[in-house]
ZAZAVEX-873411 format. One record per residue (C-alpha): x, y, z; residue number from 1. Coordinates in Angstrom, 2 decimals, decimal comma. Layout:
N
       X       Y       Z seq
       X       Y       Z NUM
...
% end
This chain:
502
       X       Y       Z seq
  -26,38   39,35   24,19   1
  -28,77   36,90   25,97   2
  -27,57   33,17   26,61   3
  -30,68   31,89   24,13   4
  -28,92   34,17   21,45   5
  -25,54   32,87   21,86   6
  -26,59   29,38   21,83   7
  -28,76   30,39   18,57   8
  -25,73   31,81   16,74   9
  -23,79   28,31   17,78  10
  -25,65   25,90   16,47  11
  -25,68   28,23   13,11  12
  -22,21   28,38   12,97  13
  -21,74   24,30   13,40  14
  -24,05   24,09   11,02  15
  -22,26   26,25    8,28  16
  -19,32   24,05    9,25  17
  -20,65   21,11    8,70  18
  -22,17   21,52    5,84  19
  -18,41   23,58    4,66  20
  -16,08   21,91    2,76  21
  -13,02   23,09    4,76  22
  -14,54   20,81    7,80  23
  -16,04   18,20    5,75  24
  -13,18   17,67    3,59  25
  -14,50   16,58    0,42  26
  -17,76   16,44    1,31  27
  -18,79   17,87   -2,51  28
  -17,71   14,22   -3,76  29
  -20,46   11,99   -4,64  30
  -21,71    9,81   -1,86  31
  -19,88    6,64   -3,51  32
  -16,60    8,21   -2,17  33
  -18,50    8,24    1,32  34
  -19,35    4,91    0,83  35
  -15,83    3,84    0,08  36
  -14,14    5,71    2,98  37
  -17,09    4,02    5,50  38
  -16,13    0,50    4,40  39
  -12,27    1,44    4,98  40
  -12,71    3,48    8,26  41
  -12,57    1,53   11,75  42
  -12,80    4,63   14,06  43
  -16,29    4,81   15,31  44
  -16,55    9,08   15,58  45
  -15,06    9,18   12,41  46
  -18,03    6,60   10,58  47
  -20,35    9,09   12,52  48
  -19,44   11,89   11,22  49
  -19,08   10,37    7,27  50
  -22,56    8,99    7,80  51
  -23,45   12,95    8,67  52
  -21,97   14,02    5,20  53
  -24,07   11,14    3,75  54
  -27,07   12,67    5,35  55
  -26,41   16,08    4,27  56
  -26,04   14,87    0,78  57
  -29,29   13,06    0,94  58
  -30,60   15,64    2,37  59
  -32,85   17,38   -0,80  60
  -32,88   14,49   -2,70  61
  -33,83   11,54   -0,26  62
  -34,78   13,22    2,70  63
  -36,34    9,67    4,63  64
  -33,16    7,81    3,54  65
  -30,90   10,68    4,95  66
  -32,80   10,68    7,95  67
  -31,90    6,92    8,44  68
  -28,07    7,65    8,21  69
  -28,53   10,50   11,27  70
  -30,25    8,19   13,43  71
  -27,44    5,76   12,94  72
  -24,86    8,47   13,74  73
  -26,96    9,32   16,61  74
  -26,99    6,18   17,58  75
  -23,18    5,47   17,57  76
  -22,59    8,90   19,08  77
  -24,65    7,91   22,07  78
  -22,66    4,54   22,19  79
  -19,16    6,74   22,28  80
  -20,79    9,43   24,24  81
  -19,09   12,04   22,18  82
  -21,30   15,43   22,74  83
  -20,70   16,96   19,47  84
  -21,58   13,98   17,60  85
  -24,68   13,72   19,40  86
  -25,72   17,29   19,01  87
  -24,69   17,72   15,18  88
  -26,85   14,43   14,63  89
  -29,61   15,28   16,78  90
  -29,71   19,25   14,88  91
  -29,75   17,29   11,43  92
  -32,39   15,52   12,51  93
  -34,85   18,22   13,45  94
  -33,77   19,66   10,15  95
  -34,62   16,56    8,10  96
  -38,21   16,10   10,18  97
  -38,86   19,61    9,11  98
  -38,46   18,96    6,00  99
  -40,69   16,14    5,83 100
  -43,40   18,08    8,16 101
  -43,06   16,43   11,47 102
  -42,74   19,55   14,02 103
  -42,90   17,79   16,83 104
  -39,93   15,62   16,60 105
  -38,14   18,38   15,11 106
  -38,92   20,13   17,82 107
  -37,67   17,90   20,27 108
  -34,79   16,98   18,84 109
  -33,79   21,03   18,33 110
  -34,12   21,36   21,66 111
  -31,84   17,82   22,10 112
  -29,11   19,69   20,59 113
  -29,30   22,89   21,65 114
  -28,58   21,22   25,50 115
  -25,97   19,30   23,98 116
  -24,13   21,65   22,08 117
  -24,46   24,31   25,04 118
  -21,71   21,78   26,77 119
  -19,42   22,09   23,97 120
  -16,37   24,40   24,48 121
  -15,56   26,39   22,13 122
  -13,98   29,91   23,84 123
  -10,46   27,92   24,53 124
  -10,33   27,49   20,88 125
  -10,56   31,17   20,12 126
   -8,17   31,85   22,51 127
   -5,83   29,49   21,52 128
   -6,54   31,46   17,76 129
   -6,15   34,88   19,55 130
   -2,90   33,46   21,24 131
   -1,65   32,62   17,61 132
   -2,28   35,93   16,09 133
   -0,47   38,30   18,64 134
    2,65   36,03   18,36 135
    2,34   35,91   14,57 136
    2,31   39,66   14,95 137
    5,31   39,76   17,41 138
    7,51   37,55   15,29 139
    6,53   39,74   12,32 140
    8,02   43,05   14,05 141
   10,99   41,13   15,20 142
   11,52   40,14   11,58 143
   11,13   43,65   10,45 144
   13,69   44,99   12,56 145
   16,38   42,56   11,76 146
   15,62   43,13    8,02 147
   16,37   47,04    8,71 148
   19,38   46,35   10,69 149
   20,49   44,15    8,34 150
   19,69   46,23    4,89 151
   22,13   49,31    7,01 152
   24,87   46,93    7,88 153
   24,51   45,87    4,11 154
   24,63   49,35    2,80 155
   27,69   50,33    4,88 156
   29,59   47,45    3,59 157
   28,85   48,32    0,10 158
   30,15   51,85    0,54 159
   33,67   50,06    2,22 160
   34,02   47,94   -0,75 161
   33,66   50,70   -2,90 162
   36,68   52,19   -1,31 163
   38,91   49,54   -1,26 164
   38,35   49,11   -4,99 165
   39,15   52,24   -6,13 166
   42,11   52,08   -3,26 167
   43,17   48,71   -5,42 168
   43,10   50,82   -9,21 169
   45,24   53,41   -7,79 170
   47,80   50,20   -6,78 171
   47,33   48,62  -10,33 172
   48,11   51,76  -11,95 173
   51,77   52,01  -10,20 174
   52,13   48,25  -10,37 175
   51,96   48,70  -14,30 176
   53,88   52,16  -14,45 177
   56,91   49,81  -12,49 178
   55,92   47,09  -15,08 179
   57,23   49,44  -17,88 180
   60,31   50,40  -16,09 181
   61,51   46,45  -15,45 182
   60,67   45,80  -19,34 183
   63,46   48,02  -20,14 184
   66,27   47,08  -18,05 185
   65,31   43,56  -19,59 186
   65,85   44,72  -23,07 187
   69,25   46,17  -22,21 188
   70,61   42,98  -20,36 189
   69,36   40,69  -23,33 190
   71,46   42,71  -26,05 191
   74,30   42,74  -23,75 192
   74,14   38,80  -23,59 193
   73,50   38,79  -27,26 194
   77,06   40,64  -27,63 195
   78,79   38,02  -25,40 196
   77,03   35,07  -26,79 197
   78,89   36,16  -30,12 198
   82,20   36,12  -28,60 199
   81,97   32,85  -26,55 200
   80,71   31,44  -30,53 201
   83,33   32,37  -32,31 202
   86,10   31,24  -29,76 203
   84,45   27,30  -29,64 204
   83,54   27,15  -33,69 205
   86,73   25,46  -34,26 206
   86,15   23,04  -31,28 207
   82,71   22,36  -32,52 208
   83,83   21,05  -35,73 209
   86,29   19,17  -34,56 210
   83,40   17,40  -32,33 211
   81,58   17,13  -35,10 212
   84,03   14,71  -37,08 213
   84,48   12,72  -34,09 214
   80,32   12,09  -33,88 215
   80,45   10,94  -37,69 216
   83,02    8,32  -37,09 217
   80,95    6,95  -34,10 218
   77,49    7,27  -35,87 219
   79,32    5,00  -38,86 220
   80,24    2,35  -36,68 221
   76,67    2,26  -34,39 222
   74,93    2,06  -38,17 223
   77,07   -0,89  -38,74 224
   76,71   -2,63  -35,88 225
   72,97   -1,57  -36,33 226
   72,18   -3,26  -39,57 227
   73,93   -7,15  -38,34 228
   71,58   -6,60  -35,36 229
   68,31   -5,60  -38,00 230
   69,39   -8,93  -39,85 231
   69,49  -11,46  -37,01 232
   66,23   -9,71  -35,60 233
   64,62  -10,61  -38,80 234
   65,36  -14,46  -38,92 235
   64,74  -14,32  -35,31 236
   61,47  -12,97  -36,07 237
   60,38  -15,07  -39,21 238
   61,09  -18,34  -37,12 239
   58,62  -17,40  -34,28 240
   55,88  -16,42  -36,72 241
   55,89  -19,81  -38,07 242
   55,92  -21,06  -34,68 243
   53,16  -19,20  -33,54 244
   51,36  -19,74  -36,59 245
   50,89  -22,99  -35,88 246
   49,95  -23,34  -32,42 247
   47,62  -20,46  -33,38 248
   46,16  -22,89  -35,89 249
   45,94  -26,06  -33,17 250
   44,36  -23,56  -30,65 251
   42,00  -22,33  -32,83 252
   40,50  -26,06  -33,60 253
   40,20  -26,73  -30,32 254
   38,65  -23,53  -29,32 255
   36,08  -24,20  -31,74 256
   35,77  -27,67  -30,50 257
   35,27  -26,50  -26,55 258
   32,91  -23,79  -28,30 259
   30,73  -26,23  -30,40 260
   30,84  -29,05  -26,70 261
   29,52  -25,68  -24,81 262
   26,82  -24,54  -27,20 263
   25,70  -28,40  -26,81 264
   25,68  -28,49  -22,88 265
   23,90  -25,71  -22,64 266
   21,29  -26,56  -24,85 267
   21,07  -29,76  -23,10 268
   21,06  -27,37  -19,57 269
   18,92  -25,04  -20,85 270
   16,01  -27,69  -21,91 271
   16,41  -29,43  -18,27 272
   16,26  -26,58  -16,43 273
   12,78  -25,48  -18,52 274
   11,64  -28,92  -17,47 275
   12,78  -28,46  -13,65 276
   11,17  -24,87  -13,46 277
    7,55  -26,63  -15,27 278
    8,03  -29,17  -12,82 279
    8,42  -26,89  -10,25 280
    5,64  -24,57  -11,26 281
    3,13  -27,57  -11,12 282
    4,25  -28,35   -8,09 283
    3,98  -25,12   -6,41 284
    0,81  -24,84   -7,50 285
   -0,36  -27,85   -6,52 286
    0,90  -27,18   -3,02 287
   -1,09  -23,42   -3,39 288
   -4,26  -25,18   -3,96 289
   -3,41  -27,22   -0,95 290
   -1,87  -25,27    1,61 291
   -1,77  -21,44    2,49 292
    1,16  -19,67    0,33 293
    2,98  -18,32    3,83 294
    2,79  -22,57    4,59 295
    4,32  -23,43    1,54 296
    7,11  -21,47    1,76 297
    7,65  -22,81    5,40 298
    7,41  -26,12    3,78 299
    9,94  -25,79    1,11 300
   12,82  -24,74    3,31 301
   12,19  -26,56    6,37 302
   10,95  -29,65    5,07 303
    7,40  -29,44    8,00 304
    5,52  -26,34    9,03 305
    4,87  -25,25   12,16 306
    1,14  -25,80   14,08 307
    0,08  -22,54   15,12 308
   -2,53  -20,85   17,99 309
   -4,47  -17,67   16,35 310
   -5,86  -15,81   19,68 311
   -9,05  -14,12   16,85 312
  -10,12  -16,34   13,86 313
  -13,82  -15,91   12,27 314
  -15,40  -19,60   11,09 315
  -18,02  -20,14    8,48 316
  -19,81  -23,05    8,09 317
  -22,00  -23,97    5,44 318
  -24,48  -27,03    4,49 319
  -27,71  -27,70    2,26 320
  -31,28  -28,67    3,38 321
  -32,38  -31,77    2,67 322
  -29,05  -33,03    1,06 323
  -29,61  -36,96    1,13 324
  -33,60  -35,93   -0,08 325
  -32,76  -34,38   -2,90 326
  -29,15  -36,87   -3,40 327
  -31,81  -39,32   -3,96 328
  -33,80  -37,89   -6,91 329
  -30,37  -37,07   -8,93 330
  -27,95  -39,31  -10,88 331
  -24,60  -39,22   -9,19 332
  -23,21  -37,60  -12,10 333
  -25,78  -34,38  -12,26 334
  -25,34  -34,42   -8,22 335
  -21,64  -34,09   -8,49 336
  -21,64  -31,65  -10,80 337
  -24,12  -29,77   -9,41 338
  -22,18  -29,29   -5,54 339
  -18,50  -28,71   -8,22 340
  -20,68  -25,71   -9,45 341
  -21,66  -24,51   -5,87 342
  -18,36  -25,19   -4,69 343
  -16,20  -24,08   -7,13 344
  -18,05  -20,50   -7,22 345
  -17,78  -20,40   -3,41 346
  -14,00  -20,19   -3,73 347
  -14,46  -18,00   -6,01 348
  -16,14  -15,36   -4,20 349
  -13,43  -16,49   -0,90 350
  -10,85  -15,63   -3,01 351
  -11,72  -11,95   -3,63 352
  -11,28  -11,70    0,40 353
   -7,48  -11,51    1,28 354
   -8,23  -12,46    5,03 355
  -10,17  -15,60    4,11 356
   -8,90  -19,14    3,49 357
  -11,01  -22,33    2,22 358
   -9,98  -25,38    4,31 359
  -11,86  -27,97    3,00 360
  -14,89  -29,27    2,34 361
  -17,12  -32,65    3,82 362
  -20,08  -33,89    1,69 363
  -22,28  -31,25    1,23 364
  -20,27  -28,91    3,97 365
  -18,05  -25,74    3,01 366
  -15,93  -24,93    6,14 367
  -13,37  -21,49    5,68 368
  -11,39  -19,31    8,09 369
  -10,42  -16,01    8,46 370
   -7,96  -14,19   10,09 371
   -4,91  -17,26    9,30 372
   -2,66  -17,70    8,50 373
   -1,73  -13,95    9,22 374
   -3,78  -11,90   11,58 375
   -6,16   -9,55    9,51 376
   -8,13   -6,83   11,48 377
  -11,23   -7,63    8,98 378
  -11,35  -11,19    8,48 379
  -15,06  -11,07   10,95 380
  -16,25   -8,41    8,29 381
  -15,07  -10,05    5,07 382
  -16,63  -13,33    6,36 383
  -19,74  -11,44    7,00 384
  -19,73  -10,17    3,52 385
  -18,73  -13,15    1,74 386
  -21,54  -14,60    3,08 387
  -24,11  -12,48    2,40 388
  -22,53  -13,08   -1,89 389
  -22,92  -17,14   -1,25 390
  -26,38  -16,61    0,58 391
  -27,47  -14,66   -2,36 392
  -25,64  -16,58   -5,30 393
  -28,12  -19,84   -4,16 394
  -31,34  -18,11   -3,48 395
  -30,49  -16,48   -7,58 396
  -29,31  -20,57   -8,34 397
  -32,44  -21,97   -6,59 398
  -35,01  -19,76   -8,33 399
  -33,50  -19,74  -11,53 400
  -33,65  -23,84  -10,93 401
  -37,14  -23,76  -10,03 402
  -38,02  -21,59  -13,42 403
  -36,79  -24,45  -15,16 404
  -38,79  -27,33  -13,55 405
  -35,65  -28,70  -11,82 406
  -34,66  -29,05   -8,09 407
  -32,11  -26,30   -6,30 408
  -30,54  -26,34   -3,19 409
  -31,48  -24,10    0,14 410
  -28,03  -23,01    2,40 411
  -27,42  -22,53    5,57 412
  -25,06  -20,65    6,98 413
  -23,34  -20,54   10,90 414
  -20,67  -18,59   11,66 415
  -18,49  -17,90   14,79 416
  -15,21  -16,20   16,21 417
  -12,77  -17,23   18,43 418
   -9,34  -18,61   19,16 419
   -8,49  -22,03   16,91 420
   -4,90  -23,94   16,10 421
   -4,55  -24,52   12,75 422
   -1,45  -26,40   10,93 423
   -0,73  -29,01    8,54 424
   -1,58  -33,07    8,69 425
    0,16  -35,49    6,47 426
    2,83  -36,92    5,40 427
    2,22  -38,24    1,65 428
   -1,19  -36,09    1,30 429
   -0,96  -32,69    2,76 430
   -3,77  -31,30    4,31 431
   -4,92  -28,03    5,99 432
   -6,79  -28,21    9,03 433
   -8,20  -26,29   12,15 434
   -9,01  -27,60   15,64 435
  -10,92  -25,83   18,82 436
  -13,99  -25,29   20,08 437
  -14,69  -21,98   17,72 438
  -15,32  -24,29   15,02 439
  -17,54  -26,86   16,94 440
  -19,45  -23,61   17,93 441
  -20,00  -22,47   14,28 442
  -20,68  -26,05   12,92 443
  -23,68  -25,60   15,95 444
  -24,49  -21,86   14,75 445
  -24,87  -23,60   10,95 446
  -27,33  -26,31   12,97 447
  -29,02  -23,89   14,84 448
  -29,53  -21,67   11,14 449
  -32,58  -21,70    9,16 450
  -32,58  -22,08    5,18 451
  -31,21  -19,24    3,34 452
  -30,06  -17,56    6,35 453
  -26,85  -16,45    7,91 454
  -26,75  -16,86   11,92 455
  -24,04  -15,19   13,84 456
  -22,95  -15,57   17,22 457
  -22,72  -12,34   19,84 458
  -19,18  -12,72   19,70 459
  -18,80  -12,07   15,92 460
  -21,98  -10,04   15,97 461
  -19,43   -7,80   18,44 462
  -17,25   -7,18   15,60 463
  -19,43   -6,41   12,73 464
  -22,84   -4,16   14,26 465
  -21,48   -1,19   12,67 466
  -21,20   -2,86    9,50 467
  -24,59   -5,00    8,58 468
  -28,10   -4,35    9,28 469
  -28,53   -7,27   11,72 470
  -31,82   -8,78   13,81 471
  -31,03  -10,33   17,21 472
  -33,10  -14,10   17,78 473
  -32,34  -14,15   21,60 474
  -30,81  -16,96   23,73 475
  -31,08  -20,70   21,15 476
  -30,50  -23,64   22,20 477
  -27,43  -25,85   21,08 478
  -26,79  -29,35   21,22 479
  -24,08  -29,71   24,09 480
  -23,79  -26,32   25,31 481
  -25,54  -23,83   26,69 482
  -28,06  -21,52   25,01 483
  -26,34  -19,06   22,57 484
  -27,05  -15,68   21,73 485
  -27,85  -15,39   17,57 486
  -28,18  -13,18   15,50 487
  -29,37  -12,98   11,21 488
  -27,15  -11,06    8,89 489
  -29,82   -9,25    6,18 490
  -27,50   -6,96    4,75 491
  -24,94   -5,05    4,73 492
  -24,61   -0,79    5,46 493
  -21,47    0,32    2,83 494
  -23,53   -1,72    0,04 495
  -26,84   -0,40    1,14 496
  -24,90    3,46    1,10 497
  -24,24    2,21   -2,87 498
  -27,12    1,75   -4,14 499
  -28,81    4,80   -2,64 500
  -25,57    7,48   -3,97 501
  -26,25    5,33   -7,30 502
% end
């Protein structure tokens, strides 16, 4: 067989197994299940291949949407430089450009993976196989044998205990032949004692009797003696019952009176200890919407909490254009209410994250961590994301403000990573806060941001490309610092995977 034919017959076979579910595992499930798995995963060869099966499933249906999920695969096997992720992406790809009629690239990108996949060993994985079988098969005879020697050793056992039992019914028959012979000679020595008994009896009637009178006069006296003792028993008896009636009487009043005091107190406990716990609810809670719950608990038992250094801790800031402009044309009361409503379903959509935390908010600014107070490996992502559901909750608030005649606000959004110390300020009115240069950086990133718009920095940008569709802006400009390199969020790959399985 020719080299060409061999390496024709291997990229079939990957193929098959690719598409099988035995190497896909799961790969029949619908490509929401993909879509869940590639939010979840953080190893890069593993989102490759799950962005394969994507592909695959796309692959009759949405053939120029598959195609985008191979090049991305491609893409991050060329970034891992894993061989056989490059060559299975690179073969689906000249599969998907035949489909839609573009020979050429498929033609080049056959070729791509036929020189990758030509590197890929797979002969030490049949031998390992081969290795396998013969000492399946060894262990197999070995078994045999010991089963055989084992069934004869059985069998001659079984023919010993058949003679020792029929050895042990001969011995039971003698045993109860002798058993006979013993119940004899018992007979004959209990009627001989029956013929002496009835000697010794009539020799000690007389003395019996005799004995007998003697008991009588004895019994008469004890039954004397008995009934002066019954008498004085009696009166002993009658005297304590009144006794004890009576205390029985006092102690019963004043167990009734300790009973009735109790029932009392702990009414009385039980109503001030439902106020304490209220009172302590309230104040938990209060302290909940103040402080992080880890903080709280700190607080309650030492009395202070602890200021901490987090090494990784993703900022967002947040402002709207033109605040003071449009402050100007609204009464304080419709401006107030108007940043509650922004604000209040900000938290909101924080609080569905479990790395993020709000820590406050200045004027028209919304400033949140994540990543603190407990290290979370996706507090850069969630931010990310939670972003991208504020960015779009005001562009839907702003035109749906403009429809009716009225003015809306325009975000922007900066947001950084970094090392920050957080901890808690106060001593009458508790507050949260975080110090470094990380948040300077994203308050500049939110500056350096353009209306409805979320700019990243490289470092955060780092931690989410595999993540969100993102466009690099090149080296900015910040006020004191040097220039930065920003990117713009536009959206995100696991919810993009969503609406296309959908």
């Amino acid at each position: 067989m020719s080299i060409n034919h061999f390496v024709c017959l291997l990229l079939i076979g990957l193929l098959v197994r690719l598409s099988s579910p035995g190497w896909a595992q799961d790969s029949a499930l619908p490509s929401s299940r993909w879509a869940n798995e590639l939010a979840q995963q953080t190893d890069s060869t593993r989102k490759a291949e799950i962005l394969l099966f994507v592909a695959k499933d796309l692959e009759l249906s949405n053939p120029n949407g598959a195609l985008a999920y191979a090049q991305h695969a491609l893409d991050l096997g060329q970034k891992l430089n894993a061989p056989k992720v490059i060559g299975l992406a690179a073969l689906q790809l000249s599969r998907l450009h035949t489909t839609l009629g573009n020979k050429a690239k498929a033609r080049r990108f056959r070729k791509r993976a036929e020189e990758t996949l030509r590197s890929v060993d797979l002969m030490a994985e049949l031998n390992r196989l081969e290795t396998q079988k013969v000492q399946a098969e060894e262990t197999a005879a070995s078994s045999q044998q010991a089963v055989s020697a084992l069934s004869s050793e059985t069998q001659q056992k079984q023919t010993l205990l058949t003679q020792q039992g029929q050895q042990l019914s001969l011995r039971a028959q003698q045993l109860q032949r002798q058993g006979k012979l013993m119940g004899q000679k018992d007979q004959l020595i209990g009627q001989k004692d029956r013929l002496i008994g009835q000697k010794d009896s009539i020799l000690t009637m007389r003395e019996l009797i005799l004995r007998s009178q003697q008991d009588q006069l004895q019994i008469l006296e004890q039954e004397k003696a008995l009934k002066a003792a019954e008498v004085e028993h009696e009166r002993t008896i009658r005297n304590a019952l009144l006794v004890g009636a009576g205390l029985l009487v006092a102690l019963a009043a004043l167990l009734w009176r300790l009973i009735i005091n109790k029932q009392r107190a702990n009414r009385e406990l039980g109503q001030k200890n439902t106020q304490l716990d209220l009172a302590r609810k309230r104040s938990d809670e209060l302290l909940l919407n103040i402080l992080p719950g880890e903080l709280v608990d700190e607080l309650k038992i030492q009395g202070i909490t602890r200021t901490r250094h987090h090494e990784e801790v993703t900022i967002m800031f947040t402002d709207f254009r033109d605040f003071t402009k449009i402050s100007e044309q609204l009464s304080p009361v419709d401006l107030v209410q108007e940043i509650d409503y922004c604000f209040r379903h900000f938290d909101y959509i924080i609080g569905k994250y479990p790395s993020l935390e709000k820590i406050k908010t200045i004027g028209d600014a919304y400033l949140c961590a994540g990543g603190l107070p407990a290290a979370h490996p996706d507090h850069a992502h969630e931010m990310v994301a939670a972003a991208l559901e504020i960015r779009d909750f005001i562009g839907e608030l702003e035109a749906q403000r403009a429809r009716e005649g009225k003015i809306g606000f325009q975000i922007r959004i900066g947001i950084h990573t970094g090392p920050v110390i957080a901890g808690v300020v106060g001593a009458t009115k508790f507050a949260y806060d975080i110090w470094g240069d990380t948040v300077n950086t994203a308050a500049r990133l939110e500056s350096a941001s353009e209306p409805g718009q979320i700019n990243i920095s490289g470092a955060t940008y780092e931690r989410v490309q595999t993540g969100f569709n993102c466009r690099h802006r090149g080296e900015i400009a910040t006020k004191n610092k040097a220039n930065m390199s920003m990117y713009f969020v536009d959206s995100q790959y696991d919810k993009l995977l969503s609406v296309v399985g959908s």
